[in-house]
N, C-alpha and C positions, 0 to 999 in steps of 0.2 A: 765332673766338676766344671770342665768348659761350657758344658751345655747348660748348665745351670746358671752360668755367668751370663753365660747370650740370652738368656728368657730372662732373667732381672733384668737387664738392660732393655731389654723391649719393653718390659712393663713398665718400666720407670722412667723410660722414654715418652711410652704411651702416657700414663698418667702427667706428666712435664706440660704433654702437649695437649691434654684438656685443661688443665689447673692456667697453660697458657692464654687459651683461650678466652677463659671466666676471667682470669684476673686482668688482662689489659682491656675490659670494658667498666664503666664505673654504672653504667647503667644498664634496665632491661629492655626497653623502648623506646625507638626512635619513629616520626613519625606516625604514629599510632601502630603501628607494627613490633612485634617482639624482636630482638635482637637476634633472634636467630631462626628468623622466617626464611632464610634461604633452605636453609637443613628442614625446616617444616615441611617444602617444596619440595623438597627429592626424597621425603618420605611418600608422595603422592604418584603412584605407578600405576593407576586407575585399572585395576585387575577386570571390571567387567568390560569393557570397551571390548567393540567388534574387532576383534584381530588380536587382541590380548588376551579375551575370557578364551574359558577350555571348552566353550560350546562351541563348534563347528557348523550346526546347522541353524541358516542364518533366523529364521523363521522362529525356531526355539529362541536361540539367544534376543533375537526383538522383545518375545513377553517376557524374558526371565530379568532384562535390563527396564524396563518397564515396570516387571512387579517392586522392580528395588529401588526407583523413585519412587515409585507409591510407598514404599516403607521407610524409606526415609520422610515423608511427607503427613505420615502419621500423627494426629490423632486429627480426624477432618470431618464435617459435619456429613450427617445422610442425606441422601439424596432424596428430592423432595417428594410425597406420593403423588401430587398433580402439581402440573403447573400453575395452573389457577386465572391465566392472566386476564386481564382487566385492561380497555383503554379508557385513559382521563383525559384523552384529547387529540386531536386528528387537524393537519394544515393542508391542504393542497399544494402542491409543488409544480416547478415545470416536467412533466411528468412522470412524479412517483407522489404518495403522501408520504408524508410522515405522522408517525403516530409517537404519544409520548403513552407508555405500559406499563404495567407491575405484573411481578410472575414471582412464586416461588423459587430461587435459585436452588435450595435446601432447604429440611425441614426444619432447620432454623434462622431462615433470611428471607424476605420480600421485600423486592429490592425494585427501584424505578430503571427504566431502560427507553431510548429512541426506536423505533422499527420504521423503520423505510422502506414503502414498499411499491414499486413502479407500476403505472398504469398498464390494463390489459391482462389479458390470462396468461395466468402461468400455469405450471410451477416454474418459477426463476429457478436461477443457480443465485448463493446466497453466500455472504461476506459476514464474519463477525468483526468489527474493526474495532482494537485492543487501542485507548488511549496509554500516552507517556508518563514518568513521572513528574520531571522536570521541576521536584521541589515548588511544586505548584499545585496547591490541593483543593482550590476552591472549586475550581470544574473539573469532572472529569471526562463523559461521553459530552458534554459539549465544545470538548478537544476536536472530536472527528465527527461529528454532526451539529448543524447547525441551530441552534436551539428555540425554540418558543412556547409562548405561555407563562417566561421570568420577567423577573425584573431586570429593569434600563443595564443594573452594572452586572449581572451574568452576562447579558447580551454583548458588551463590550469586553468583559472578561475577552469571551472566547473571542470575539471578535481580536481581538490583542493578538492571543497566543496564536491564533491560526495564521498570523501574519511571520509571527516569530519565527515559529517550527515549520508551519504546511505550507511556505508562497502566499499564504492569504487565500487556500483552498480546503474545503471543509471536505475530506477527504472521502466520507462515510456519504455525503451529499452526489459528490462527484461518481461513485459507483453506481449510486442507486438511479443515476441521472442516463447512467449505461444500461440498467436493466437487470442490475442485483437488487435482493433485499437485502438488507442492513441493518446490523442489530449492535446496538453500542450500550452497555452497562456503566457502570461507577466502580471503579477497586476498592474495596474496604479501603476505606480513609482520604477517599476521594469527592469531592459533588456533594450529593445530596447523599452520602454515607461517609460524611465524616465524621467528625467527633464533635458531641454534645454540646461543651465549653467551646468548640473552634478548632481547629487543626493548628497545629503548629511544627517547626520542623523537628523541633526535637523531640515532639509528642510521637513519632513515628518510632524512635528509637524506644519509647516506654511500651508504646505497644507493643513491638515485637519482644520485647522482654518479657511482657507478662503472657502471653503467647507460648513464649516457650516455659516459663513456672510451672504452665498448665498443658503440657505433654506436646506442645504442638509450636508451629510456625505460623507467621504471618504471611509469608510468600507460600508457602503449601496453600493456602486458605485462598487465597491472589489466584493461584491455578486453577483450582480445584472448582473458583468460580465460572471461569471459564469456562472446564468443561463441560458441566451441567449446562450455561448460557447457548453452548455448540449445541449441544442435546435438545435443546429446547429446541432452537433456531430450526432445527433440522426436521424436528416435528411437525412444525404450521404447513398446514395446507397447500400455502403458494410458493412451499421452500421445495425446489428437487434435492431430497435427501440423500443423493449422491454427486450433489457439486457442492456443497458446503466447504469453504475457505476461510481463511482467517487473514489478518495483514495486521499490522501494528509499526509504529517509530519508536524508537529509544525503549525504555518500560517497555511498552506494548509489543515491541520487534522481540523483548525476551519472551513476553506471554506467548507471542504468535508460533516461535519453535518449538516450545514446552506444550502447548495448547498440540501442536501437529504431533509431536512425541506420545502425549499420554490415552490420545481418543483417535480412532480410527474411523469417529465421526466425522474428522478434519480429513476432506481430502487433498488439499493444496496451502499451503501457506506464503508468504510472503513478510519478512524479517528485516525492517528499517534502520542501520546502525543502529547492533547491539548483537555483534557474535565478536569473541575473543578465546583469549588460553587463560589458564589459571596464571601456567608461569608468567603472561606479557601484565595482569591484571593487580595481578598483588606483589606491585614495584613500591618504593618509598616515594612515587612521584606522581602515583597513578591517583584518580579522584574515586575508586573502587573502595581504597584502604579507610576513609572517613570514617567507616559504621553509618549511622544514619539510615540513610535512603538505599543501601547497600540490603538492608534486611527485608525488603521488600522484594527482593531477587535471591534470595536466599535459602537453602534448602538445606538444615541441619543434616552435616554427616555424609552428602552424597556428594563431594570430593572424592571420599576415600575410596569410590568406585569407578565412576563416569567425571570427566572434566564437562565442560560448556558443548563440544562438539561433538563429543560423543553423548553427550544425551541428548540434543539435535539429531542424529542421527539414526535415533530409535524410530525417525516416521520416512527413514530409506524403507521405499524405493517411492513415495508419496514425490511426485511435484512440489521445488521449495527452491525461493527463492530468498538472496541474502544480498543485500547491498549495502557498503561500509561507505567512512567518507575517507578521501584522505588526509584532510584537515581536521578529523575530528581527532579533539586532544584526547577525551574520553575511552578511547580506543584505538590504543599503539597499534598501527598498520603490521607491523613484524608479526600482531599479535591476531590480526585478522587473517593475515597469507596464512598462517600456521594451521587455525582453525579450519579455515578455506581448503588447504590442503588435505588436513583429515576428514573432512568429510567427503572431498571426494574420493578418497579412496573409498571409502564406503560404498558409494553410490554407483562406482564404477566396478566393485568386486560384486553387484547385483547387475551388470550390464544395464544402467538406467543414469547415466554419465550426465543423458543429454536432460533430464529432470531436474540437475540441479544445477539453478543458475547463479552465479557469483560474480559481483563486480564493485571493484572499488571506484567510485567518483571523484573529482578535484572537487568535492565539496566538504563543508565542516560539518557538524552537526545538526540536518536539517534536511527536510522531508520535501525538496522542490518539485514541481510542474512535470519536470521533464522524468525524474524517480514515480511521479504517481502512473504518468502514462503510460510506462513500461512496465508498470506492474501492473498496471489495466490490463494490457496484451499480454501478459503474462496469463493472467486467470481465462481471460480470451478464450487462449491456443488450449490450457489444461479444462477450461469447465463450459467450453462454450464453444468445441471444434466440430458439434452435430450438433447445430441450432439452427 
């Protein structure tokens, strides 16, 4: 009978203390978040991550973490049978051209692209440089290359925004000005692949909804551009198809980790404020929580395996570089150490510590002079120590 007494009392305790819960809230959501996004969070114990998954040997766990972003990233167009590419226009530079191209991305996309390509024989070692979002959709690769052949207000567009984000340095120019080639695309919904009617901000959020009606993602699609674009890049002639790199800011610093994650086409990356943790990101204060432009970095369902740094760190023991700001509101510092920290454990449980480089700046959000330089010597020392 006592015992029977003490287990009603627990149950009735227990149930007190849910019905507690529920009833002292009058609402479900706050901030665009559900009321009880904290418990959604420590429902997240990210089982495949290196050091958690039951695979041991590192080599396996790479593909099997790997294969389950690609299934999470499901349902994505085929890869194209050729490229195809076409130039519609060539500028001379101080020495590299530029060329403006069309190439098959997929067998359902031909898409326009910059290629930069410096004077003298090669093969170069070669750059794919991944444009931002920045709620700014009217350019996109003439974010990180300098553009011609548009009209007066493209030309000032970017002109604008390269002043905003890059120092007033066209990042994708500045490489190829070193002796990479260069190859800059448009993200679905970006440049000259935006939408029909016009882009808008919250056409972004329709998009990815009908995106997913129809078995798939907008950000799987964002990647998966990418790395076909690597794949191409890596194919031309004047590319050495074993120094191919990637680099990106903000947006594009996400493509550039995911880009080095999913193709081992990528053999160095470079990642411009844009690594955090789930738990620092989905705060009621953070600008992650909007929806919006959120779903354009978005990968249905693969939370519930790998967080941000551990799927980064599917391209351990690759060269990769991550540089945060410490004024950037976008990204709680607490929430970049954390990140920072797991991945090197990663990188150091493969003895390859010194590949990954990490440093936070006294800067906000923004891509300066003295960030590109260092990432210049960065690709340097990894794709250019036998040249």
């Amino acid at each position: 009978m006592r015992l029977f007494v003490i287990l009603f009392s627990f149950l009735l305790f227990a149930n007190r203390t849910v019905k507690a819960q529920t009833d002292t809230i009058s609402y479900g959501v706050i901030k665009n978040m559900p009321a009880f996004y904290e418990q959604l969070k420590q429902q997240l114990t990210y089982p495949e991550a290196w050091g958690n998954s039951a695979t041991k040997d590192f080599g396996k766990w790479r593909a099997e973490a790997r294969k389950t972003v690609m299934e999470c990233m499901q349902n994505l167009p085929p890869a194209p049978k050729e490229y195809d590419m076409s130039v519609v226009g060539t500028e001379q530079r101080a020495g590299y051209e530029a060329r403006k191209i069309w190439f098959n991305v997929s067998e359902w996309s031909r898409i326009p692209a910059y290629l930069l390509v410096p004077d003298g024989k090669g093969p170069f070692p070669a750059i794919i440089m991944l444009h931002d979002h920045g709620a700014h959709f009217s350019i996109g690769k003439e974010k990180m290359v300098r553009p011609f052949g548009v009209s007066p207000e493209i030309s000032a567009d970017a002109g604008d925004w390269v002043v905003r984000c890059y120092d007033g340095q066209y990042t994708g120019d500045y490489f190829a000005q070193n002796g990479y080639v260069v190859l800059s695309i448009d993200a679905l919904f970006w440049g000259e692949r935006g939408r029909k009617e016009g882009v808008s901000y919250d056409g972004q959020q329709a998009l990815a909804s009908n995106f997913m009606q129809m078995g798939a993602s907008w950000g799987a699609f964002i990647n998966i551009d990418d790395v076909r674009s690597a794949e191409f890049l890596a194919s031309l002639p004047m590319v050495d198809k074993e120094k191919v790199g990637c680099l990106g800011f903000s947006m594009g610093a996400y493509r550039s980790w995911m880009l080095a994650a999913l193709t081992d086409c990528v053999k160095a990356s470079a990642s411009i404020c844009w690594m955090n943790t789930t738990e620092h990101l989905m705060a009621l204060t953070n600008n992650q929580n909007k929806g919006g432009s959120a779903y354009s970095m978005l990968i249905p369902n693969l939370r519930r395996y790998l967080d941000y740094p551990h799927t980064a760190s599917i391209a351990c023991p690759k060269p990769s570089l991550f540089f945060n700001g410490a004024k950037d509101k976008l990204f709680p510092v607490a929430g970049v150490k954390d990140a920072y920290q797991a991945m090197r454990e990663v990188w150091e449980s493969r003895h390859a510590g010194d590949r990954l480089v990490t440093k936070i700046w006294e800067e906000k959000h923004f891509f300066n002079k003295e960030m590109q330089k260092e990432a210049l010597e960065f690709f340097n020392k990894e794709m250019r120590n036998n040249d």
